[in-house]
C-alpha positions in Angstrom: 2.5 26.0 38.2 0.7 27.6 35.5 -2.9 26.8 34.4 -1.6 25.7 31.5 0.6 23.2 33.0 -2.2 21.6 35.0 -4.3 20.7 32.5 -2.1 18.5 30.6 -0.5 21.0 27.9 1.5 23.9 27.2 0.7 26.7 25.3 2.9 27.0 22.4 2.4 30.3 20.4 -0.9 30.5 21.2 -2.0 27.4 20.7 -2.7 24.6 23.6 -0.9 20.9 22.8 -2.9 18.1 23.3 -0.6 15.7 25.6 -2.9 12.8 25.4 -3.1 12.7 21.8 0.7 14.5 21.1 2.5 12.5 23.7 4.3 9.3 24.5 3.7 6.4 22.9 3.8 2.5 23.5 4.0 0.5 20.2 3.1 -3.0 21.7 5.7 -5.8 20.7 2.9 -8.2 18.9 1.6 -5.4 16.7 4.6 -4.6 14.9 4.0 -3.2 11.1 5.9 -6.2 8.3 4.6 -3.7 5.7 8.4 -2.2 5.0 11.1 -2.5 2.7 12.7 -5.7 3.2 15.6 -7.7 1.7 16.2 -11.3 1.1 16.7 -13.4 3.9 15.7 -11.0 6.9 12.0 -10.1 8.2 11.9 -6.1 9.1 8.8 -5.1 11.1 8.0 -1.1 11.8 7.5 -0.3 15.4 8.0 3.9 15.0 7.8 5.7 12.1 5.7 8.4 11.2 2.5 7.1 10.5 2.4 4.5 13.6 3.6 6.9 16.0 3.9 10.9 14.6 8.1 10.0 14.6 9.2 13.2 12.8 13.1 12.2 12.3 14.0 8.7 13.2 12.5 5.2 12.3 12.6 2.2 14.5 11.8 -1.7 14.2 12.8 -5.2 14.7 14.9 -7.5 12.0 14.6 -11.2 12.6 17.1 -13.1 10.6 16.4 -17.3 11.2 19.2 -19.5 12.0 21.9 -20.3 9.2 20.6 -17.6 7.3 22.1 -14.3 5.9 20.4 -11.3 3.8 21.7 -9.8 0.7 23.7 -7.4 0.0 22.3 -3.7 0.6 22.7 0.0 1.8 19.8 2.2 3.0 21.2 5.6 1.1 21.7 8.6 3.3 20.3 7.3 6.3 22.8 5.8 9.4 21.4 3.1 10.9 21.9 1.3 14.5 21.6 -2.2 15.2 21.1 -3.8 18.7 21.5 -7.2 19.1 19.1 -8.4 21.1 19.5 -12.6 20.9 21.6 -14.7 18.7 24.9 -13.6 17.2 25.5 -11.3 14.0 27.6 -11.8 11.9 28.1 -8.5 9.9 29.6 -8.2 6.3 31.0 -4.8 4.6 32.5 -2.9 1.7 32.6 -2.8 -2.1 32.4 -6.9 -2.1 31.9 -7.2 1.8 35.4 -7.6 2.3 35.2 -6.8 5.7 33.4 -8.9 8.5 32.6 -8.3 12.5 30.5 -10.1 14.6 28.1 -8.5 17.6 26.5 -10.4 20.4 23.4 -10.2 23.0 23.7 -6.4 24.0 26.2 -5.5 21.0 25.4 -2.1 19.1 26.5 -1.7 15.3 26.8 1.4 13.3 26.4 1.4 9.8 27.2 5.0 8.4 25.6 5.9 5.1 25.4 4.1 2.1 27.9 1.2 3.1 27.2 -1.8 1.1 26.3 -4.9 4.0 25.0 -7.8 5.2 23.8 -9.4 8.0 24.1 -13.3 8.4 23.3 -15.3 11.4 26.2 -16.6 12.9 24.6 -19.5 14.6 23.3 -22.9 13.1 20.4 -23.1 15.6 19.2 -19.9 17.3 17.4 -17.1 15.8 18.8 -13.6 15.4 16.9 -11.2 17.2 17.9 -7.0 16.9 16.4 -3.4 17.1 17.3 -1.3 14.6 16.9 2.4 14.4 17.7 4.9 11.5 18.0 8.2 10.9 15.1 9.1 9.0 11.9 8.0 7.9 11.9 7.3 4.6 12.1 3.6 3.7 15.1 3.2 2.1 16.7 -0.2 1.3 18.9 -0.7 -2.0 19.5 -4.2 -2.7 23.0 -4.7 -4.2 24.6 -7.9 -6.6 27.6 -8.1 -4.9 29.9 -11.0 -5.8 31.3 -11.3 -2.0 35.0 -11.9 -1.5 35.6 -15.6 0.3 38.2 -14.3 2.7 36.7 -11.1 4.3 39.6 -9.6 6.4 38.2 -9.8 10.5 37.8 -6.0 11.6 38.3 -5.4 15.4 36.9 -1.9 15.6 38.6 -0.1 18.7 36.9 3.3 19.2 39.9 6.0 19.2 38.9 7.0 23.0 39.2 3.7 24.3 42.0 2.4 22.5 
């Protein structure tokens, strides 16, 4: 093993990176950052972004949505975004006026491609809604839409096309 190696870097055109201060890092649960875009009706907290954690290309945090609630209508731009259901149930609305409607469960992922127009309600009456939610990029993009929803939305079973 190279010098280099054992004394916690590499040397990377001439220059010797820091692992301690340049490598992994744990962003404890209870010190997540509120300080982000939000919309009605949901609580978004920052665990990874680029000044918490040198994240470069992807942004991470929680969304806590409380029971019987939903948020409002929105889209984050250009950026995909997946959603992990962690507790409760999600209920997932989508489309010009969120024709379209899904739910997810403990364990579920959702992907929401670019600028779709959604929004996530709580499915249940007494349990809160608990995800992770990771995008593609760090800037904090959230556009909240006036969307006069349609009553009806058409139930979407989405089969992936290798699995079908």
């Amino acid at each position: 093993m190279s010098d280099d190696h054992q004394h916690g870097g590499t040397v990377d055109h001439d220059h010797l990176i820091d692992w301690r201060e340049h490598g992994v890092k744990i962003i404890p649960g209870d010190s997540l950052d509120p300080n982000t875009a939000q919309t009605p009706g949901m609580n978004r907290a920052a665990a990874i972004n680029r000044a918490r954690a040198g994240a470069e290309k992807i942004w991470a945090g929680t969304v806590v949505i409380d029971a019987n609630a939903k948020t409002g209508a929105h889209h984050h731009g250009d950026l995909e975004s997946i959603i992990y259901v962690v507790k409760g149930r999600a209920r997932m609305r989508w489309g010009d006026k969120l024709e379209y409607v899904a739910e997810a469960g403990p364990g579920d992922f959702i992907f929401v491609p670019p600028y779709v127009p959604h929004q996530e309600i709580n499915a249940s009456r007494d349990e809160v809604l608990q995800c992770v939610v990771v995008r593609s990029g760090q800037e904090p993009i959230v556009v909240n839409l006036d969307i006069e929803p349609v009553e009806k939305p058409e139930g979407v079973l989405w089969k992936d096309p290798i699995h079908k």
